[in-house]
C-alpha positions in Angstrom: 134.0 102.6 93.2 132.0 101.5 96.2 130.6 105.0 96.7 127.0 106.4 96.8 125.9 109.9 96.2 123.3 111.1 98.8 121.6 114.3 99.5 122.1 115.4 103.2 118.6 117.0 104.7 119.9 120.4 104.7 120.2 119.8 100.5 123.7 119.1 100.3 125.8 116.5 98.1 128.2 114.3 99.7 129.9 111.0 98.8 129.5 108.0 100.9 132.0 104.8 101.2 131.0 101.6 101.8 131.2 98.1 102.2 127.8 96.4 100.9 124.7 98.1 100.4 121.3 97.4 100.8 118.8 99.0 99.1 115.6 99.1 100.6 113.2 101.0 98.8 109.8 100.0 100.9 106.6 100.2 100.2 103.5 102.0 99.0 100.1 101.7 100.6 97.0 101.0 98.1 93.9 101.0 100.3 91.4 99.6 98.0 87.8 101.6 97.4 85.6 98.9 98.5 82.7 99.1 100.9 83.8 98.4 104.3 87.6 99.5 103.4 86.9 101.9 106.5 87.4 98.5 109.2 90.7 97.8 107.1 93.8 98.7 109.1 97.9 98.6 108.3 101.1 99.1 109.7 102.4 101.4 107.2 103.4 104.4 109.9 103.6 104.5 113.7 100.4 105.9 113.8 98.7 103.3 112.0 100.0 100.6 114.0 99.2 102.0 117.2 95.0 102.0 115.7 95.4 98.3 115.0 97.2 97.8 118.9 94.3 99.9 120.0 91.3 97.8 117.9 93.3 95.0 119.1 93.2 95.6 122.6 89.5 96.3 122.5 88.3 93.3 121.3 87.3 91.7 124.4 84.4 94.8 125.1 82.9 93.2 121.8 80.1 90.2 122.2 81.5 86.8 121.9 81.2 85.8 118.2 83.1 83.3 115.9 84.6 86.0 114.3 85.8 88.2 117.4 89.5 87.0 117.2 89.8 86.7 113.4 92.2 88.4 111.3 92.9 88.7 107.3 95.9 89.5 106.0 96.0 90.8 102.5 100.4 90.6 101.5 102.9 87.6 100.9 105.6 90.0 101.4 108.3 90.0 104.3 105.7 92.1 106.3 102.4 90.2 105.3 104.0 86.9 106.8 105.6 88.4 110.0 102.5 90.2 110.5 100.0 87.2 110.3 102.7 85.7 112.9 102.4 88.1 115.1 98.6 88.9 115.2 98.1 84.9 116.0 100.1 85.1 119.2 98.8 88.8 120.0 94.9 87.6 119.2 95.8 84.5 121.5 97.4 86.4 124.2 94.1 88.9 124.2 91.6 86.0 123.9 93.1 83.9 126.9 93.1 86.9 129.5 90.0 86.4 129.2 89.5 83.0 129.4 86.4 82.9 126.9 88.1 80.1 124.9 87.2 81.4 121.9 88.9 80.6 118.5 91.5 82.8 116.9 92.2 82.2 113.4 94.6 84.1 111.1 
């Protein structure tokens, strides 16, 4: 029939046409209890994103180390890849204002 049932936010019932639909169902966190888990960061809400921009965008107060502009990301999913994208050209972007040099790895 091409029609969806959804539940408006005020709790009531209405039909919905359409064309094609796309079901995205997301994602659910699982922030492993490991020592250390407290340095892990995600992008699972607004809030959470802007801590990683914010870690990020203080890594140049930290002492020069091999490791300084060095990120691990734990996902092969849509996000996982797009993220490790984007952190290489954020991390290279951050290390070059500063002209230190240093290696950024992802």
């Amino acid at each position: 029939a091409r029609t969806v049932r959804a539940v408006e936010r005020t709790g009531r019932e209405r039909s919905l046409a359409y064309d094609k639909l796309v079901l995205a169902t997301g994602s659910q966190l699982v922030r492993p209890d490991l020592p250390g888990a407290q340095h892990i960061f995600d992008i699972d809400t607004l809030p959470s994103a802007a801590a990683l921009d914010h870690h990020l965008r203080r890594l140049p107060r930290h002492a020069a180390s091999p490791g300084r502009y060095t990120a691990v990301v734990v996902g092969a999913g849509f996000t996982g890849v797009e993220i490790a994208t984007g952190l290489g050209e954020r991390l290279r972007a951050i290390a070059d204002s500063q002209g230190t040099g240093e290696e950024v790895r992802v």
